[in-house]
N, C-alpha and C positions, 0 to 999 in steps of 0.2 A: 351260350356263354362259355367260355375256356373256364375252368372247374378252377376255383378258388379257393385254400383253407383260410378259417380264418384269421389266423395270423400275418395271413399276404392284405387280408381286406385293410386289416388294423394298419399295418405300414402304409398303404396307399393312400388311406383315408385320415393317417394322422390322428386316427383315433385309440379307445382300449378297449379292453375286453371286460365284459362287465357280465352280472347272474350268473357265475360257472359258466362260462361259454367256453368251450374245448378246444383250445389253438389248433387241432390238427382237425377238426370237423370242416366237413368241405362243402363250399356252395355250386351248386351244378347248375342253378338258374330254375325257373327267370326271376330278374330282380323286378320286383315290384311294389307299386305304390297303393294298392289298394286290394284291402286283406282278404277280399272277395276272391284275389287272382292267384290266391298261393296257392304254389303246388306243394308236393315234396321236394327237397332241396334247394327251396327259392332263399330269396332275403327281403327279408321287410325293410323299406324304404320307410320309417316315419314322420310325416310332414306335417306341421303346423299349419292349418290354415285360418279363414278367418271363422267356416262353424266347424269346422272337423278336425279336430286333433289325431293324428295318427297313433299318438302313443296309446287312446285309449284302447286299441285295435290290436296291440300287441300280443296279450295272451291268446286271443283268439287265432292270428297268426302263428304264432309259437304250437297250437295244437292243431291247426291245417297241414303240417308239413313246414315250415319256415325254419329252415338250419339258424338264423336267427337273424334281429332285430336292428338295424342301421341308426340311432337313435341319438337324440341329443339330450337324453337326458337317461336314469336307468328306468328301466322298465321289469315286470314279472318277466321272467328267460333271459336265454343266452343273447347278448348285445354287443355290438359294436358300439362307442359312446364318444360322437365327433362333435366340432364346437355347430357344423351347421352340413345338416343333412343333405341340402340340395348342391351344396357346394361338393363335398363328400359322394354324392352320385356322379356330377361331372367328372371328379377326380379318378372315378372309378371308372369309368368308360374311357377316359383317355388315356388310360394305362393297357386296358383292352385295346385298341386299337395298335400301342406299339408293340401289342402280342400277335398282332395279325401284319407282317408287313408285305404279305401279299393281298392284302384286300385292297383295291380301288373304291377311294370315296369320290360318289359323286353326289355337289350341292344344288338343290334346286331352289329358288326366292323368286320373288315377281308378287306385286300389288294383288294380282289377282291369275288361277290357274294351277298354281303351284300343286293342289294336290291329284289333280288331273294328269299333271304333266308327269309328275314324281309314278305316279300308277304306270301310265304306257312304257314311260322310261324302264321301271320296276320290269315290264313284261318282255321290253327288249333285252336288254342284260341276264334274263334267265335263260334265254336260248345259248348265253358262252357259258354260264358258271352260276354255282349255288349264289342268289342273292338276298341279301334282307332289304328290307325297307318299312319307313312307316305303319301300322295300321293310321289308316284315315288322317288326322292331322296332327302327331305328334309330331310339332317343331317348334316347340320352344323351351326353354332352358330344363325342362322336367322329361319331354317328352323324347327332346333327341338324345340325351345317355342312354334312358332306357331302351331306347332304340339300336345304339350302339350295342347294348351290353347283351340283345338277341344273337348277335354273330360269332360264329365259334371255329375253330380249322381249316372246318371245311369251306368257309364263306370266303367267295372272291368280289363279289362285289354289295357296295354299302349304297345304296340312294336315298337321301336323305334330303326332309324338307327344310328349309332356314327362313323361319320368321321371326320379323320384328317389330316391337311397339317403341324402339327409341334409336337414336344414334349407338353404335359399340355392341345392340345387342347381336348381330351377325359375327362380328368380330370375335367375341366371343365363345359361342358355337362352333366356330371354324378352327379355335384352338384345343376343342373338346377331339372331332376328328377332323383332319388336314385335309380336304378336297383335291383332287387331282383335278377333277372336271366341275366347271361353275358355270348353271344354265341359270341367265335371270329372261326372267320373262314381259315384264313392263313395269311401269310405273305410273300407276293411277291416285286413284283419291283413299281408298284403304286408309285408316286412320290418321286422315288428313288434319282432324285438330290434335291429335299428341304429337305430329311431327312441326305443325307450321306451315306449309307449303310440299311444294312437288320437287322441286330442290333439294329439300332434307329429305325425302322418300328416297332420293334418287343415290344421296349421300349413304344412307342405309344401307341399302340392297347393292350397292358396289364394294360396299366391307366385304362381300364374298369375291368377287375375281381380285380384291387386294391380296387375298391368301394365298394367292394359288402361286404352285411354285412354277421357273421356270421354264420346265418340261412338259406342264401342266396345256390344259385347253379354256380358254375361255368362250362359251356359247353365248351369243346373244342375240336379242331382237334389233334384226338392222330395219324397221319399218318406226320402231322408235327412237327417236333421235337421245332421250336421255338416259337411254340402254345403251343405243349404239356409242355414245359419245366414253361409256365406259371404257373402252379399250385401251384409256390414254392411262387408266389406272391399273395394268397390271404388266408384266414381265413375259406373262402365257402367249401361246399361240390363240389367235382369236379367230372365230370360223363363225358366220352369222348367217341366223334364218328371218326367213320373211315372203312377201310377197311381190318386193321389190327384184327387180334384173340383175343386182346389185348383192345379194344372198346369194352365197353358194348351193345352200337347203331352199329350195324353194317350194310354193305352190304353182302353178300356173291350172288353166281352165275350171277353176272351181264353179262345182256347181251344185244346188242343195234339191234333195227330192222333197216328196210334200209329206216326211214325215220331220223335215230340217237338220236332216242331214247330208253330212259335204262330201260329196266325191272330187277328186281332183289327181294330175298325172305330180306325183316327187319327182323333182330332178335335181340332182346330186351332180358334183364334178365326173363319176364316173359312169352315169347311166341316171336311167329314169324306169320309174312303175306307175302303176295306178293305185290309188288308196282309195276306198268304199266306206268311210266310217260309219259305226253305229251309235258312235255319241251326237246329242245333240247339239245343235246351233250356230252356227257360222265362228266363233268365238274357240271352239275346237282345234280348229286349224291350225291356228300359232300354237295350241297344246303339241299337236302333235308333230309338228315339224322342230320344235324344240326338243322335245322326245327325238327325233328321226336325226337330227343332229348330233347330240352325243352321241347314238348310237351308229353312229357314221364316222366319229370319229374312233369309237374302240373297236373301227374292222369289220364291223356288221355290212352282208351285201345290201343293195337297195331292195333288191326283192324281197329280203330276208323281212324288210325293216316294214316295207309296203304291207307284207302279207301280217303281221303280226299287230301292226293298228289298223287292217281292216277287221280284223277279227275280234279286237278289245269293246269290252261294254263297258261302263261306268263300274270301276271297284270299289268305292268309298262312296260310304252313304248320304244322300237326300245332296246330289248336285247332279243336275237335271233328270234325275231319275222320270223315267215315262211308263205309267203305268194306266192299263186300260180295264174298266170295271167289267163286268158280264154285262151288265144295260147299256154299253158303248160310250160312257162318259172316262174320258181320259182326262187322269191327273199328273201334272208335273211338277214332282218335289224338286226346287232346288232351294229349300228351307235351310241350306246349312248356314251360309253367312249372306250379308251382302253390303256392297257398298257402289256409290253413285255407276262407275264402269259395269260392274255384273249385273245392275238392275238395266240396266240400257239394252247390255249382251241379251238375256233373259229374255227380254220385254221381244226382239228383234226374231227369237227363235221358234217366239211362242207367236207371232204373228204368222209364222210360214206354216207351222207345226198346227196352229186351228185356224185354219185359213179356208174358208167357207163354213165355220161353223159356229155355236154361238159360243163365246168366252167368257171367261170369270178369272177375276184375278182377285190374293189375297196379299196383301204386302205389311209394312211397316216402317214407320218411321225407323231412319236409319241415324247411326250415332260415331261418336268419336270423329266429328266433320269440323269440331270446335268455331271460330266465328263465322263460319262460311255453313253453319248447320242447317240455319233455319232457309236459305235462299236454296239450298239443294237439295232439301226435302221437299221445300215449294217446286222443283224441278223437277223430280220423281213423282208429284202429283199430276202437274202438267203430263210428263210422258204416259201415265198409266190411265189419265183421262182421256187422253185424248189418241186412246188403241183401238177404241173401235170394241170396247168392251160393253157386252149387254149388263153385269157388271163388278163394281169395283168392293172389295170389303180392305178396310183400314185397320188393323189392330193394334190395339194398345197402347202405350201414351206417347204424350207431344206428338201429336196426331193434327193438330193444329194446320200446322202448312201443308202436311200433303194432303191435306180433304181440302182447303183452300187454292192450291194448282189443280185437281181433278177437278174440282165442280168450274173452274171458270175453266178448261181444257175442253170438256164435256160439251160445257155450253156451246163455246168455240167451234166446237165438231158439228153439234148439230143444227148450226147455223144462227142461232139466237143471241139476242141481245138485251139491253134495254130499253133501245130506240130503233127506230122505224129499219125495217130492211129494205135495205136495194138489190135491184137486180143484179145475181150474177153474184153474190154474196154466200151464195152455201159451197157447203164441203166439197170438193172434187170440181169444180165448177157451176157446180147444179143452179139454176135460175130461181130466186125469189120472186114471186108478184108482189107488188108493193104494196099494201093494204091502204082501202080507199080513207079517206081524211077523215079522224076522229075515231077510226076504229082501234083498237088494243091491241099491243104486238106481244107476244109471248113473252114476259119475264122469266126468268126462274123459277119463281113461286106462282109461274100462273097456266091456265091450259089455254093450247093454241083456239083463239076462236074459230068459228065454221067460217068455211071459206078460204083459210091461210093455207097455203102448200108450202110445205118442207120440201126438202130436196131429195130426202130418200122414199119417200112414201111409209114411212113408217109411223105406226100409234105415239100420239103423247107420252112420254114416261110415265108409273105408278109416280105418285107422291107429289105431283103438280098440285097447285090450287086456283082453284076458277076466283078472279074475283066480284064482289059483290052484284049481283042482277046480269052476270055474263053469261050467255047459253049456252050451253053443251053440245060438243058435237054432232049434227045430227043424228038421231036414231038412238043416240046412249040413251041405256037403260038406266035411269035415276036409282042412287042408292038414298040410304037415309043421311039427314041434316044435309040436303043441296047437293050431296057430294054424290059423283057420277057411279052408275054401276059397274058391273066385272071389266075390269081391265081398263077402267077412268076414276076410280075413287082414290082419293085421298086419305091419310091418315086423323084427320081432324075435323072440324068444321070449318067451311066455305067463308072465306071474307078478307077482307084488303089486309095484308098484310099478314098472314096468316101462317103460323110458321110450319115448316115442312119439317117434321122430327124422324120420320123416315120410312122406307118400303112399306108397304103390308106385306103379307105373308105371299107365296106366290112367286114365281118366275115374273121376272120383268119382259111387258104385254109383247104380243109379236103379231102383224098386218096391222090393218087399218079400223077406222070406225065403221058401223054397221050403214050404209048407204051414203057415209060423207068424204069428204079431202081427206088422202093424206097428209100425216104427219109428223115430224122429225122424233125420230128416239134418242133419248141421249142417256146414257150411260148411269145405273141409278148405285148410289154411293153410300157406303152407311159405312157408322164407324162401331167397331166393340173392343171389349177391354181384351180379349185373351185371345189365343190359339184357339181353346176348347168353344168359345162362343162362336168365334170366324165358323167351325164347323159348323155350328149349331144353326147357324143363320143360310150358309150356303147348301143345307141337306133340304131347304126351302124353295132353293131357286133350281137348283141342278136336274136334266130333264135327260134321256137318253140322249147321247150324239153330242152332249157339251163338251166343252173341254177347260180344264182349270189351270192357274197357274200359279205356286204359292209360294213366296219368296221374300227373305228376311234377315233380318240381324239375328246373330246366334242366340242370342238373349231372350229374345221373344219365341223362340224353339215352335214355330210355325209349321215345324214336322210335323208336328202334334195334329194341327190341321189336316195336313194330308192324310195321315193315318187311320182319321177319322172317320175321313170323307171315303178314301177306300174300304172302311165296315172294319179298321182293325183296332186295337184297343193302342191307347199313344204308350209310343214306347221310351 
């Protein structure tokens, strides 16, 4: 931060000086919002919220070191006293910026990636000159001042993330600090019920290349038509990445190893490299070639650009992070947000990534999709059923549709229904025998009788139920009340209609019955209320050589899961 007394704070911020506070006492930074983070010389930012009042944090602030108090009302200490504090930190960072007129800002927005991108970007821009940027995802009306108001003399360049939950709020942002360069990256489903449509998304996220000045760069994704179509909205020089011929940044020969990650040759108007990434999933790519773009246009060589996102890991926490236990079960967080597009990305990286191994995935109903919520959860249940997952845990509410698209997805996969199968009806092609007239075809709630082949050779799923006078596979070991032995029992007792409340305890079964037909496995599904349970239930199933994948609305902080599950305590 450029060193502040505070009499300059009081003018910018339109505020006064309140509890003896010393007009020539100086703030040297950082400003902050939470009184945990004060240093010596910082200022307390006090924010009203809906359980936390900031002011009540002020003394305590006041004796950390806090030169003083940003506040809207008086507090114990020295204060600044403005009609509305978070307005008053904007004000205060856009005054900092006109103290820097040699810093280039560059904005980064897009439905999905943004803090991905903003990171590699981050990494390219420090090889010219001191940069700030984000910690993890401060970009919105709180996160990006404070953001700004990290940069001090020596800072040449600003990367900065721009999100929005309405029309105006980018616009906004963009008036706090002035972009030079504006990388948007797509336009998905991301809070598709607070906008309306993809339309209004698209309206959003082009309030950034609306800012930019003349001189300026406009970056965009030309593989998407309602990014690319942005160019009609601004003044700037427009230079587009993608996969298309038609990109100046492009990709060409991509190709992912089997830990799913992308190699591929950059080729630029002036030359081409190879790029090796270490981030996860095919969905990467457009990160990094949006990174590799602006950083193409401020001068960077291709090889400079190539060698510096081969070398990047994930900076920001719990997005695709991949982490592997001592007993060889690999988990991957990417618990920080999600919405319809990144559970697809996700779903697609984690298929290459445990690709001959068994799978578990932990998800959650996803939000802010308003009338289109419930049909697109039903759509993330289908996608996650039917992956080919030994299996699936649901957590926490309106849970509803996506346990509803998994279990008929599931069913789908493992070729069942609830009428007679025909040949040539399972998964992959695999051939059904028809089952001779009057015999019982596999329900949902039922186990395949002897005789029936599935199409993978795989055991009955746990939590079937046989019904009334149906035999058991040959050779199973009977448990008690009808219900079969290890690796064919049910949760309840045997009879028509008999409801399936869910797993037992145990990994879901793997081969066959002892001397009979194979049989289709299909993917076993349970639902729990929390993060802490999700773990609680998969510390049951998890076996050397599995591999997980946990992924969710910030809300439901399904970190917590992973954390778990790797032996550490949720943080």
């Amino acid at each position: 931060m450029i060193p502040l007394p505070l009499a300059r704070i009081a003018e910018i911020t339109s505020g006064a000086l309140s509890g003896m506070a010393d007009p020539r006492a100086v703030v040297r930074g950082p400003v902050v919002i939470d009184s945990r983070a004060v240093e010596p010389g910082s200022l307390f930012v006090a924010l009203k919220g809906a359980r936390v009042d900031g002011h009540d944090y002020a003394a305590q602030a006041i004796r950390a070191g806090a030169v003083a108090v940003l506040a809207t009302r008086p507090v114990e200490g020295p204060s600044v006293i403005v009609p509305d504090a978070a307005a008053a930190l904007a004000e205060l960072a856009s005054a900092q910026i006109r103290g820097l007129p040699k810093v280039t800002v560059i904005g980064v927005t897009g439905s999905a990636g943004k803090t991905t991108t903003k990171d590699l970007l981050a990494r390219l821009t420090a090889r010219i000159g001191p940069t700030i940027a984000p910690v993890g995802s401060f970009n919105n009306e709180l996160g990006h001042p404070l953001t700004v108001l990290r940069a001090d003399a020596d800072t040449r360049y600003m990367v900065l993330e721009l999100a929005a939950r309405n029309i105006g709020h980018i616009k906004d942002l963009t008036r706090i600090a002035p972009p030079q360069i504006g990388v948007v990256l797509n336009v998905g489903t991301a809070h598709l019920g607070v906008f309306g449509g993809k339309e209004a998304i698209a309206k959003a996220k082009g309030e950034l290349v609306e800012s930019l000045p003349r001189s300026g760069v406009a970056v965009l994704n030309g593989d998407d038509p309602l990014v690319r179509d942005m160019a009609s909205r601004t003044d700037a020089r427009v230079t587009y990445f993608g996969h298309h011929e038609s990109a100046s940044i492009r990709a060409e020969g991509v190709t992912m190893d089997v830990r799913g990650r992308a190699s591929f040759t950059l080729r630029t108007p002036s030359g081409t490299a190879h790029v090796s990434l270490k981030l996860y999933g095919a969905h990467a790519v457009e990160n990094a070639l949006a990174a590799a773009a602006a950083g193409y246009e401020l001068g960077l060589p291709v090889a400079t650009i190539a060698a510096e996102l081969s070398e990047a890991t994930p900076a920001s926490r719990w997005r695709m992070e991949v982490t592997d236990r001592p007993d060889g079960v690999t988990v991957v967080n990417d618990a920080y947000n999600a919405n319809p597009d990144s559970m697809r990305a996700a779903f697609e990286a984690f298929a290459v990534l445990g690709r001959g191994r068994r799978r578990f995935a932990v998800i959650a109903a996803l939000r802010e999709l308003g009338e289109e919520g419930p049909a697109l959860n039903t759509e993330l249940g289908r996608l996650a059923g039917g992956a080919g997952l030994a299996g699936l845990i649901v957590a926490g509410p309106d849970a509803g549709p996506v346990l509803e698209g998994a279990h008929e997805a599931a069913q789908a996969a493992a070729g069942l229904s609830s009428g007679p199968q025909q040949p040539g009806h399972g998964p992959q092609g695999a051939s059904v025998p028809v089952p001779p007239p009057g015999a019982q075809v596999p329900g949902p709630h039922q186990a395949p009788p002897p005789g029936w082949h599935g199409p993978q050779g795989d055991v009955a799923p746990q939590g079937w139920q046989a019904p009334d006078g149906a035999p058991m596979p040959p050779g199973a070991p009977q448990g008690p009340q009808g219900n079969a032995g290890p690796g064919w029992h049910g949760p309840g007792p045997v009879g028509p209609g008999a409801p399936v409340t869910g797993p037992v305890a145990g990994p879901p079964p793997v081969g066959g019955p002892p001397g009979g037909a194979p049989y289709p496995q299909m993917t076993r599904i349970v639902h729990v209320p929390d993060a802490v349970a999700a773990a609680a239930e998969l510390a049951g199933w998890l076996r050397p050589g599995d591999v997980v994948l946990v992924k969710g609305p910030r809300a439901m902080e399904l970190e917590r899961t992973a954390e778990l599950v790797l032996g550490g305590a949720p943080q």
